[in-house]
N, C-alpha and C positions, 0 to 999 in steps of 0.2 A: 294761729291763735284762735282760739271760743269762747264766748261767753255762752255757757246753756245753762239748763234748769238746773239746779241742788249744787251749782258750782262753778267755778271760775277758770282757767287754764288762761295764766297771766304771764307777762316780758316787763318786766320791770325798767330792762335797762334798754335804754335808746340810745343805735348806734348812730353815730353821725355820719354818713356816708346814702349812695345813690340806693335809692330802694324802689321798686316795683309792686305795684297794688289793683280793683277794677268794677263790674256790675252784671247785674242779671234778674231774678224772678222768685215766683213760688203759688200754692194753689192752701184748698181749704180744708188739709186734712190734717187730725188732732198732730199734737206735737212728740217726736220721738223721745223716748225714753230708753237710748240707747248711746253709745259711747261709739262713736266711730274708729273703724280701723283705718287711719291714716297713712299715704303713700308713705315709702320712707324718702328721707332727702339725704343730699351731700353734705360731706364737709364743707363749710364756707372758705372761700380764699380771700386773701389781701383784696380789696375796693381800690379802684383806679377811678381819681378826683380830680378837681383840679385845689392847688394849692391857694389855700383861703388869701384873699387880699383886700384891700380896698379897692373901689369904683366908686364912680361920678356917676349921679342919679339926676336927671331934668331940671335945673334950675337951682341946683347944689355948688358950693364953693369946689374948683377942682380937686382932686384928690393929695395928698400930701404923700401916699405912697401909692407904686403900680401895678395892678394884679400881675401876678406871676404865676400864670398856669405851666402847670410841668406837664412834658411828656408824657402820654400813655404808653407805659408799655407793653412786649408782648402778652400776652392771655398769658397767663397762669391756666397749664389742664387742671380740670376739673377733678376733683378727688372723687373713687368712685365709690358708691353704696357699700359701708363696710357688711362684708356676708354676702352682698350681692352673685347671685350664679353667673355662672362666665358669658356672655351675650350668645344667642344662637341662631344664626341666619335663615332664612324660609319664611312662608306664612303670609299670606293677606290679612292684617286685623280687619276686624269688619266693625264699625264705629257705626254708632246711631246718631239720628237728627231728627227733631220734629219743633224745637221752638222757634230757632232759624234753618233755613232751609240751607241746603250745601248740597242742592241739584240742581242750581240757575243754566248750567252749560256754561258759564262767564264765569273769570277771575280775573281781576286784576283792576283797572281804569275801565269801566262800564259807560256806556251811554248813561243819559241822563235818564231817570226815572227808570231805570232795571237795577235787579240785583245781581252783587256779586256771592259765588260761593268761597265768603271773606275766611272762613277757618281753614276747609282744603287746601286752598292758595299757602298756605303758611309752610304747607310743604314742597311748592313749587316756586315760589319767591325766595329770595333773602335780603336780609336789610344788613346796612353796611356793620350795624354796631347791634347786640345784644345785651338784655339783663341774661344772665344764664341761666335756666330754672336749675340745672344741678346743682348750682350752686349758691341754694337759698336766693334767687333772684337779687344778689346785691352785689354780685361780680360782674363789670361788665368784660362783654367778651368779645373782641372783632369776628366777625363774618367774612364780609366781603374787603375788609380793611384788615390792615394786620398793625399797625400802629397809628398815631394821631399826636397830634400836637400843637397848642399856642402859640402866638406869638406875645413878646413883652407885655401889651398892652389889650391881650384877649380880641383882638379886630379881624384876628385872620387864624384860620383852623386848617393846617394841614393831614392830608390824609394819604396814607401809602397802602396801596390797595393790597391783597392776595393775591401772587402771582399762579398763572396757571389754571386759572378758573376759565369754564368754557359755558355759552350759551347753552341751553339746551339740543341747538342747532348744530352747535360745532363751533360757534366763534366765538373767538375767545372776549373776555371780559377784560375792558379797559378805561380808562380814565373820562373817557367821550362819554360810555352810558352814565357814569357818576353826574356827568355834568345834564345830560340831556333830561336824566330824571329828575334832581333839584332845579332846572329851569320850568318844568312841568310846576313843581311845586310852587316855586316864587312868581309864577306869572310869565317871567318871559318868555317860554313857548306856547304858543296856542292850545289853549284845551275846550275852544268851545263844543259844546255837544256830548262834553263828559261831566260825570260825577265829577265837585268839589275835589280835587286833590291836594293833599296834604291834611293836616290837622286843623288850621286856621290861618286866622291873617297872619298869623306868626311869620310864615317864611314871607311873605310878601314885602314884610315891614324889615326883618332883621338880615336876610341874605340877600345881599348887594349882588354878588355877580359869583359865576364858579367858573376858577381858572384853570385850565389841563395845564399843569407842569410839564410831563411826558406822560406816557402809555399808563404808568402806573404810580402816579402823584397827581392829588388833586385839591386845589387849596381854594375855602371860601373865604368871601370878602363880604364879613359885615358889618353894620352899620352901627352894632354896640354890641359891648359884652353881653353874654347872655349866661347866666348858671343852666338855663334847661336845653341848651341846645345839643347835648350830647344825648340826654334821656331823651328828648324829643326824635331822636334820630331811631330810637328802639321801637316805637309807635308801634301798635297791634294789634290794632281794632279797622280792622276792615282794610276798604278801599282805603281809606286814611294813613294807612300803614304805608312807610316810609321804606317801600321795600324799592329794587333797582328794575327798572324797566329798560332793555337792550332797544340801542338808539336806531337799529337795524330794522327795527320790527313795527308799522304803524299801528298807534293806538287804537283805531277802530278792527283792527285784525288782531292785536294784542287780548281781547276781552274774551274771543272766541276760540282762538288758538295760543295758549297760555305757551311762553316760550320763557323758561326763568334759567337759574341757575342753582336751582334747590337740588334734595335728596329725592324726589321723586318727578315721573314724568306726568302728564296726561293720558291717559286708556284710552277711556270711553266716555262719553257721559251721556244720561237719558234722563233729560228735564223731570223730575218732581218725583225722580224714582232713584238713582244714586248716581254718584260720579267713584269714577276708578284710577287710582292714582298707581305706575308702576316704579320700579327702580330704578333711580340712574345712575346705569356703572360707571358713568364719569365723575362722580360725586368728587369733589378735593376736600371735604373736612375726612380725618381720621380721629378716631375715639382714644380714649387719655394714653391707650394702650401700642398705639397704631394702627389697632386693625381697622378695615375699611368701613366706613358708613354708604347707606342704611343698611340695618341689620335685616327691615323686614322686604321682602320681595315685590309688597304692594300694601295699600287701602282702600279701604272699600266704605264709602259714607253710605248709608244706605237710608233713603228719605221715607217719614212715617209721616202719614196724614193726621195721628188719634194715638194721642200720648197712650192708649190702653194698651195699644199695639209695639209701642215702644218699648213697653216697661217688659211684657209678654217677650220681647224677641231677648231681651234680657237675661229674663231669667232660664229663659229655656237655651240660652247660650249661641243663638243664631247671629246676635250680636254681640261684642266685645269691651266695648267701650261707651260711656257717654261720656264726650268735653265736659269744661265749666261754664258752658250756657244752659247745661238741663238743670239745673238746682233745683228749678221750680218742681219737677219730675221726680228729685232724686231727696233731695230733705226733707220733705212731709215720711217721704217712707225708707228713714234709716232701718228702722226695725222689722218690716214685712221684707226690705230685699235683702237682710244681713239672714234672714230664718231660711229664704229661698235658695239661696249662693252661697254654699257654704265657700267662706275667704276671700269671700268680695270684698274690695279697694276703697274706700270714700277719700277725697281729695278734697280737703274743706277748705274755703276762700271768701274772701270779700267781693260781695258783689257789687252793692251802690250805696247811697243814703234813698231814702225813702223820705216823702215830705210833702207839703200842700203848696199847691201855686191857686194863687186868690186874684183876679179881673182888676184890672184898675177902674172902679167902676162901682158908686152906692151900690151896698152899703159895705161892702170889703173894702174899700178905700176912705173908710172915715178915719179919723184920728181915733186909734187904739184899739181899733177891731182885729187887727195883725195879729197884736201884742195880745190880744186876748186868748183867738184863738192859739196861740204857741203857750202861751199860761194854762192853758185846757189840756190841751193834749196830753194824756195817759201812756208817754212812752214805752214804758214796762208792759203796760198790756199789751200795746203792737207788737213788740218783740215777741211778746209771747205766743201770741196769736200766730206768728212767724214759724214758730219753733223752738222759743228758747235761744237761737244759737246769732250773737253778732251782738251788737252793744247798741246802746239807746243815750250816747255821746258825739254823737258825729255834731261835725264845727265846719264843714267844709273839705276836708282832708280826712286821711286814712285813719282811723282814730287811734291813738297809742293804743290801748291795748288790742288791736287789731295790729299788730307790728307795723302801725307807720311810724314816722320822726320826725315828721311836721305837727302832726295833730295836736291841740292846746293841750295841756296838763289835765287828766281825766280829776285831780280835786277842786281845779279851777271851775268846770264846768257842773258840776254836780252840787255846788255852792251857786249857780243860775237860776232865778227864776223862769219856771217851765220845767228843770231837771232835779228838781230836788225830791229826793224820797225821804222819807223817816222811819226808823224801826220800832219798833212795837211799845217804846218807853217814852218816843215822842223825842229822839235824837237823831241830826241830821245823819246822813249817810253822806260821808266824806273822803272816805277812802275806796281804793278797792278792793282793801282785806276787808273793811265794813259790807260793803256790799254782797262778797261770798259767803259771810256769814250772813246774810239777811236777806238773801236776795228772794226770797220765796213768803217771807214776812211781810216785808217793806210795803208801804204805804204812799202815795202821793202825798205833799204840804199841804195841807188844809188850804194853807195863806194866799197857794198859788189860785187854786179854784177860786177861792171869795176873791180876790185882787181879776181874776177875769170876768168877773160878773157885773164888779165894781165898772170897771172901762165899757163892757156893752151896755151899762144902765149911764155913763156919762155921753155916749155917741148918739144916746136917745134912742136906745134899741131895744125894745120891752120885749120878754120873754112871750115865743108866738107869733111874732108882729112878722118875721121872715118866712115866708112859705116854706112848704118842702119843696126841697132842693131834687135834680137827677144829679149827684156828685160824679165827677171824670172821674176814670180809672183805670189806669195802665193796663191793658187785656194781658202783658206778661208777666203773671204770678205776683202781683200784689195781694197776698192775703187779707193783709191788714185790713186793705182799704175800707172793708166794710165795718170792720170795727171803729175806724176814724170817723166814718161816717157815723155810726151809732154816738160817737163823744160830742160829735159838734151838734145831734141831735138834741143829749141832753143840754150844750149850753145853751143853743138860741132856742128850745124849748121848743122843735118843729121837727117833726119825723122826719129823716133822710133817706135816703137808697142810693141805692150807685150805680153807673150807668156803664158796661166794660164796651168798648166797641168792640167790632166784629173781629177786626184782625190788628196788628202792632201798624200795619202802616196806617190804617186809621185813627188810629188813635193820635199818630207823629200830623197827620195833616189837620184832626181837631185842635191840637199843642197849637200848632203852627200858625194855625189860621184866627187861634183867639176863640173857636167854637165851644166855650164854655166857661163857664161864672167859678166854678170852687173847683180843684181837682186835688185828687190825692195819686202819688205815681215816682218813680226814680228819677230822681230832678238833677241826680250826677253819678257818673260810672266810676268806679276806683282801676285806673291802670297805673302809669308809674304813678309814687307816691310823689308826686310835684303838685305844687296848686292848679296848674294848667290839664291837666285829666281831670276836675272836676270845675274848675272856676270858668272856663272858658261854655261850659252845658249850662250850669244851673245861672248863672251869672248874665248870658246873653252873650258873653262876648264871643263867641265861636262863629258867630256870621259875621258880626261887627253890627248889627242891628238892633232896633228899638225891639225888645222882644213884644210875641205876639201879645201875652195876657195886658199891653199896657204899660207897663210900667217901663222907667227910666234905669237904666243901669247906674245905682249912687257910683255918683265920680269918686267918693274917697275908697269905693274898693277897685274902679278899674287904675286909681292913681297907686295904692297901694299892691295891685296883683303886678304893675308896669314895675315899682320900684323893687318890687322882690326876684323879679328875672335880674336887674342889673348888677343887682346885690352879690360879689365873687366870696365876700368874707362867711363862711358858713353860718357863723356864730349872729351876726348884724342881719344876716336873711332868714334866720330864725326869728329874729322878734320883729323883722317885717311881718312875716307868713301869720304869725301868733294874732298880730295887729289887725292882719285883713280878715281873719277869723272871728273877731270880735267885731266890728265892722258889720260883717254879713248877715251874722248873727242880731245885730242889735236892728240892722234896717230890714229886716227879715224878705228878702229878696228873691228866697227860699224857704220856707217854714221849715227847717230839717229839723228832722224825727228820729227816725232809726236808722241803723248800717246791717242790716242780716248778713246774715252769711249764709252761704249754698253750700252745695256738695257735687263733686263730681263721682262717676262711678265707673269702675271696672273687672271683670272677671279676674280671677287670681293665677289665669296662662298668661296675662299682659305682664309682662316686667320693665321694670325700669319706667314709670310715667311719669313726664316731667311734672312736678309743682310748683302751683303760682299762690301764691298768697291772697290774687286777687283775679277775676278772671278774662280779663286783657291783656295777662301779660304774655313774654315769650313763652308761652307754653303750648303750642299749636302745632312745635314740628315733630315729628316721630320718627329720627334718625336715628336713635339711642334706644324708641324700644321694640323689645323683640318676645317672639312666643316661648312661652317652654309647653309645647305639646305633646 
């Protein structure tokens, strides 16, 4: 779904089922005036849930009835691209990279302080459970598990693995690695000297222990229900990703020498120049068809130092593909690479929300300077600034018209002070048929402005009286950022600028270390549409620490993000999630702003590219596509 200039491309209807969303960037060139040529997707299949019920929430009267999670069962194949050409075997795609790198020589569990090359991995890893991208990412699909299932009371998840899967080595895949890799995660095996693994305190707190039934059954034991522990099992973003580590192989040899159970093997790799991924004829997934996966022989990441160089191998066809990390690369210029390539691919997606983090610390910490500047801010222009393309409604979550199902009712929030526009006759904009028809008109509310002028003249903060600022800013493709700065210029009445560091990891140990007063930057990634893909970044909760800028994590959103995990009944976890949205929103914890959307791209011999909605989700493996040469 998009929202761009002179129109709207809207879902009206919100399905209640598990869905998949994510983040990324962009640079400062004018905005396209072009209509993307979008991958095509699947038919969607039946959604495997668990059956809505009641739960006991911390300090709650017990429950009067028992969740009753049902069975997953087998996958449904995936229906395939109607018209699609027959798949055809052969061919190394040759993929580009320059915003993250995917030449480290590492994948998987890294020492502490290196990187992983976390996309490539995606084809030499697999994780037990799937969102499908063929299948509008809202089917989940076993991998490495071929069924799953509750017990009465949600405390215990059993798992029955895929029989016949083999290491990359030759051994086979059994119940031990299930367990050896979820004890990595919850703590109880050692990982000092590596990268964080897992997502968060999450498994720490919720998975009790994992029990090997036999070779090929493996049942956790935890310590409450959880609605996200099956989505959380799909995880896709990096080292974090929730993929199987063979219990044969030590972790500090694992980083170097990647031994998975994926579609493709290891080649070669040459630090900061490309890694090469080959075929493995042992693969055990088969296509809806039966015939054998992967279609393609090999990949080839090929590492660019100078986005010019990127775009260049592009167009001249030396490269094939770019993920949904290049946004930043690929949206400012729908229109110059659609002229260049004639039938080039755009794969449009949710990247983050975008938004300001403010120092606890005069004069950002007075009473009402928050609330002023989120009354200030010019959403629609950022957006535009952006591209046009993604919404200027984000609450926390994937915003409905962005196909999430969590996200607040876009007329609820458009009725907000801070998001309110008006049309040319001085009527609010309250709908979002209102808003395609006015979205090039529209105006900011007067009221909101005078009302934030009002709060910096009651904090005692005269116009001037704040110097200029160097405003933070995400080094990856924040547009915006300097136009936010030019807004907070006119409210405190003091020139601004902005200050990008030199690379993204500086910028993560400025975040981290509190090394700066105002910042503008993606304060939450969109992968599954769960609160915990974004509440756990922008929130603090993801360490479980006092975040850097100062500030306290309000206990009524980590009370309210804790009761919407135990929440089984969909409907009763819906106006949890609604609630911590409001919440976040109101104690501004995050100043969110905008949700852009990116673009991925590809030449028109790529077939079959999987699409995500958002660009962390399972979209990273390249089983399914193949060249037509």
């Amino acid at each position: 779904m998009l929202m761009k200039r002179g129109g709207i491309f809207l879902a009206l209807t919100i399905i209640i089922a598990l869905v998949v969303a994510a983040c990324g960037g962009g640079d400062a060139t004018p905005a396209p005036q072009v209509q993307p040529t979008r991958a095509p997707t699947a038919t969607p299949a039946p959604t495997a849930t668990l059956e809505p019920a009641a739960t006991q929430v911390p300090g709650a009267a017990a429950p009067t009835a028992r969740p009753r999670p049902t069975a997953t069962p087998s996958p449904v194949p995936p229906t395939p691209t109607p018209g699609a050409n027959v798949p055809k075997y052969g061919g190394i795609l040759q993929v580009g990279s320059w915003t993250t790198t995917e030449s480290t020589g590492k994948m998987g569990p890294v020492p502490r302080g290196q990187a992983s090359s976390n996309r490539a991995q995606r084809n030499v890893y697999n994780n037990l459970v799937i969102f499908d991208p063929y299948q509008n990412n809202e089917v989940l699909v076993g991998i490495l598990m071929e069924s799953w299932s509750f017990n009465d009371d949600a405390t215990q998840f059993t798992i029955n693995l895929t029989k016949g899967v083999e290491w990359h080595d030759g051994v086979p895949f059994t119940a031990a690695d299930v367990q050896h890799t979820m004890r990595l995660h919850n703590g109880q095996n050692s990982v000092d000297g590596f990268t964080q693994l897992g997502t968060s305190p999450y498994w720490t707190t919720v998975l009790k222990e994992i029990n090997i039934v036999d070779a090929n059954t493996v049942t956790f034991e935890l310590a409450n229900p959880s609605a996200s522990l099956v989505p959380r099992m799909t995880d896709a973003s990096g080292t974090a990703a929730i993929t199987m580590w063979p219990a044969h192989v030590a972790l500090e040899n694992l980083a170097s020498n990647p031994t998975g159970t994926g579609p493709f093997t290891v080649k070669e790799f040459k630090i900061d120049s490309f890694t090469e991924l080959q075929r493995n004829d042992n693969f055990f997934r088969k296509d809806p068809e039966g015939r054998a996966l992967p279609y393609l022989d090999g990949i080839r990441y090929n590492q660019f130092a100078d986005e010019a160089f990127l775009l260049a191998a592009l167009r001249t066809g030396n490269i094939q593909y770019l993920d949904n990390y290049h946004g930043p690369s690929v949206t400012p210029r729908l229109e110059s690479l659609t002229r260049s390539v004639p039938g080039i691919v755009f794969d449009d997606y949710a990247q983050t929300i975008y938004g300001g983090a403010l120092k606890n610390e005069p004069p950002w910490n007075l009473p009402g300077v928050a609330e002023a500047i989120d009354l200030f801010t010019d959403r629609k222009e950022l957006l535009d600034v952006e591209g046009g393309f993604g919404s200027f409604y984000p609450s926390g979550v994937l915003p409905v018209e962005l196909n999430g199902i969590w996200g607040l009712p876009p007329e609820e929030i458009m009725a907000r002070p801070g998001y309110r526009y008006l049309d040319t006759d001085g009527n609010l904009i309250d709908s979002l048929e209102k808003l395609e028809a006015n979205r090039d008109t529209m105006v900011k509310d007067p009221a909101d402005i005078a009302r934030a002028r009002e709060l910096l003249a009651a904090a005692g903060i005269e116009q001037g009286a704040i110097a200029p600022l160097l405003l933070m800013m995400n080094v990856v493709g924040v547009r915006s950022g300097p136009t936010w700065a030019n807004q907070m210029s006119k409210l405190f009445g003091a020139t601004w600028s902005t200050r990008s560091p030199v690379t993204a990891t500086e910028y993560v140990i400025d975040l981290l270390f509190g090394r700066f007063e105002i910042g503008f930057h993606n304060v939450g990634g969109f992968g599954v549409d769960e609160p915990f893909s974004t509440y756990e970044v922008f929130g603090g909760l993801l360490s479980g620490l006092k975040p850097a800028d100062g500030w306290d994590v309000p206990q009524d959103v980590v009370r309210l993000f804790n009761e919407q995990d135990l929440e089984l009944d969909v409907v009763k976890r819906r106006q949890i999630i609604y609630e911590l949205q409001r919440v976040s929103m109101d104690t501004r914890i995050r100043i969110m702003s905008i949700a852009p959307l990116g673009h991925g791209a590809n030449r028109p011999e790529v077939k079959n590219r999987p699409h995500g909605t958002a660009s962390t989700q399972n979209i990273f493996t390249y089983d399914r596509v193949w060249l037509e040469l």
